[in-house]
C-alpha positions in Angstrom: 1.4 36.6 37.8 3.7 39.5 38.0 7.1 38.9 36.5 6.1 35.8 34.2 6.3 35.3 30.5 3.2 35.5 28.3 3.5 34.1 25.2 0.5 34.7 22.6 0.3 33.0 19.6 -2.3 35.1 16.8 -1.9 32.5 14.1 -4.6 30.5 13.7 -3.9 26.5 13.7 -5.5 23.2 12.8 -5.9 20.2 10.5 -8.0 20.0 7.5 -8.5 17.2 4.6 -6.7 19.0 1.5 -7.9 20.6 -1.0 -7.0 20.5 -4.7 -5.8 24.3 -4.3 -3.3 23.1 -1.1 -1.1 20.9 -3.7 1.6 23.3 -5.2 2.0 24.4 -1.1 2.5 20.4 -0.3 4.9 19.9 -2.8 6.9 22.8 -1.5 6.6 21.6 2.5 7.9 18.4 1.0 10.7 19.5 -0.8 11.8 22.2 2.1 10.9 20.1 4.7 12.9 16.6 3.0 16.4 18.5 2.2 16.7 20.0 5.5 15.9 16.5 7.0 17.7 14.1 4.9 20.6 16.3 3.8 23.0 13.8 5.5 20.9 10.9 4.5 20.5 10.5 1.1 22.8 11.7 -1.7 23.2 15.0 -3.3 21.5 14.1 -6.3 18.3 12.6 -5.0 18.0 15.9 -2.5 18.0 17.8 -5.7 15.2 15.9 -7.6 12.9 16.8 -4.5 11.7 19.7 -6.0 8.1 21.5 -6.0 7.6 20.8 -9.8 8.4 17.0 -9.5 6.6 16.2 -6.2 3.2 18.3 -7.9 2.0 15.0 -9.7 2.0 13.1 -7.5 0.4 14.9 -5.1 -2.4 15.8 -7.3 -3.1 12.8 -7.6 -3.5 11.7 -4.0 -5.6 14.7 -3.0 -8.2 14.5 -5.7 -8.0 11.2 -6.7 -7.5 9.1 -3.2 -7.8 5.0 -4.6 -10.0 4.8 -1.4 -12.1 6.6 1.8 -9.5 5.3 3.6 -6.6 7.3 2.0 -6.6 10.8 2.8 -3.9 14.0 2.5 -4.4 16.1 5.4 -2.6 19.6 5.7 -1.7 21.6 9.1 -2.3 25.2 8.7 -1.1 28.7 10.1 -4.2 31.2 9.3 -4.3 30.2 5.8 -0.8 29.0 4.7 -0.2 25.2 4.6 2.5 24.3 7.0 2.6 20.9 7.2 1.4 17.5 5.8 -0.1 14.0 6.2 -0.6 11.3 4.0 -2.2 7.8 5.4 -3.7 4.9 4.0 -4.5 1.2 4.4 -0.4 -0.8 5.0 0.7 -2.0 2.0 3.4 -4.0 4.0 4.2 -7.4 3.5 2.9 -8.7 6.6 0.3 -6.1 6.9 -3.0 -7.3 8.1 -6.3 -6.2 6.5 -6.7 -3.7 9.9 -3.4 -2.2 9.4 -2.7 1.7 8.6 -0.1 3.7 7.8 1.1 7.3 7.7 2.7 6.8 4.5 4.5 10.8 4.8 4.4 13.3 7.2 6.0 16.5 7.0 6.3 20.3 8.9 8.4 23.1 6.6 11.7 23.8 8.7 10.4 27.3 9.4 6.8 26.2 11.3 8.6 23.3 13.3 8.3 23.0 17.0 5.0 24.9 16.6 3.0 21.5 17.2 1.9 21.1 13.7 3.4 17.7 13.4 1.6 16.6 16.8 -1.9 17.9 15.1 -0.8 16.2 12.1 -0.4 13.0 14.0 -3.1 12.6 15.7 -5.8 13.4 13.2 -4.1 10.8 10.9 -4.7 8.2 13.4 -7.9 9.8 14.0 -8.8 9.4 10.5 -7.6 5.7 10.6 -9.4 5.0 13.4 -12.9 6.4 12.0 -12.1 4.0 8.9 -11.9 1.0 10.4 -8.1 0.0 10.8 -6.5 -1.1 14.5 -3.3 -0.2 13.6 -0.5 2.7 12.6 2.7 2.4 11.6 5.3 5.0 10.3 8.9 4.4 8.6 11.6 7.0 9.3 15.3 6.5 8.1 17.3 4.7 10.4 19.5 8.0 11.1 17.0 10.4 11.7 17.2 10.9 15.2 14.7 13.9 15.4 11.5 11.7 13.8 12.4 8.4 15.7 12.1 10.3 19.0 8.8 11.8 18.0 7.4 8.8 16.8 8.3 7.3 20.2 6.4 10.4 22.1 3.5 10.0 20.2 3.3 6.1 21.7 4.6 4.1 18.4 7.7 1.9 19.1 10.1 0.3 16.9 8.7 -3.2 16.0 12.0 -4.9 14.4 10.9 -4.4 10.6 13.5 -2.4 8.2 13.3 -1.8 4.4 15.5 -0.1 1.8 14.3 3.1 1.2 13.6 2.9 -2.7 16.1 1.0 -3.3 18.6 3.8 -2.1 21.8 2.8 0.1 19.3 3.9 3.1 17.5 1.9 5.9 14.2 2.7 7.7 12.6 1.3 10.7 8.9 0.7 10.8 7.5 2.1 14.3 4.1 0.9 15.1 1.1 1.2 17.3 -2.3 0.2 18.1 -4.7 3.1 17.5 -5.6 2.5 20.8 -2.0 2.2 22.5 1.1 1.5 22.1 2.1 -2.1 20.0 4.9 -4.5 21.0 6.0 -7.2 19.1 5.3 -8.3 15.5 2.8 -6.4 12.8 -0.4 -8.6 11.8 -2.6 -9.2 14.6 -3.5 -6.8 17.1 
């Protein structure tokens, strides 16, 4: 079509399950991708304690050790560099039901956002979910971030009225929820 636009993208994208080698790069999404976020959020001094180094652990951890088949780390990448993360597992909500899942973190570095790494993300944690038994998803964002709460709700998961403290932090989040099949009204447990 003469005159229009043609926009080529040579990087090669997808989902994997991580790989022991993918951790320092997670840690780093995390730590980029969480002060950019939260910087108005959560105090100075916490935004500085999300560093690579600290966030390493932990993240060892859940990619080679997973408690479970139905806990998996799943990275988004651009040719070969990790540009995004997922973590889900079985809820460990209060009121969770024994068929409830959640995306526990999910993350895109500030400089690969709006590529639709966080959509592939998304749906291949509910895929993975799905393929291990649980009916449900939920996801907890901080109350003011505006930018995650709207994606959550264009991916199909809606607020369902539960709100924690984020670790014990002067923060609220709001649990959005979904059937894996659907979108989920109401209260968590049955579904």
């Amino acid at each position: 079509m003469p005159g229009a636009a043609t926009f080529l993208s040579s990087a090669d994208v997808s989902v994997r399950a991580a790989r022991a080698g993918d951790v320092p790069a997670i840690a780093a999404v995390q730590a980029r991708a969480w002060r950019a976020a939260y910087a108005g959020l959560l105090d100075p001094g916490t935004l500085e304690g999300l560093t690579p180094d600290a966030l390493t652990g932990p993240w060892r951890a859940a990619v080679t050790r997973p408690p479970s088949a139905r806990h998996a780390v799943l990275v988004a990448v651009a040719d070969d560099l990790v540009v995004g993360f997922a973590a889900v597992a079985p809820s460990e909500d209060a009121d969770a039901a024994a068929g409830d899942g959640e995306v526990v973190a999910l993350a895109v570095d500030p400089a690969h956002q709006r590529a639709g790494h966080g959509s592939r993300l998304l749906a291949a944690a509910t895929d993975h979910l799905r393929v291990a038994g649980l009916r449900t998803v939920a996801a907890w964002t901080p109350a003011g971030d505006g930018p995650r709460r709207a994606f959550l709700t264009a991916a199909g998961l809606r607020a369902d009225g539960a709100t924690r403290a984020y670790q014990g932090l002067d923060l609220t989040e709001v649990r959005y929820s979904a059937t894996l099949d659907g979108p989920r009204d109401g209260a968590r447990g049955g579904a």
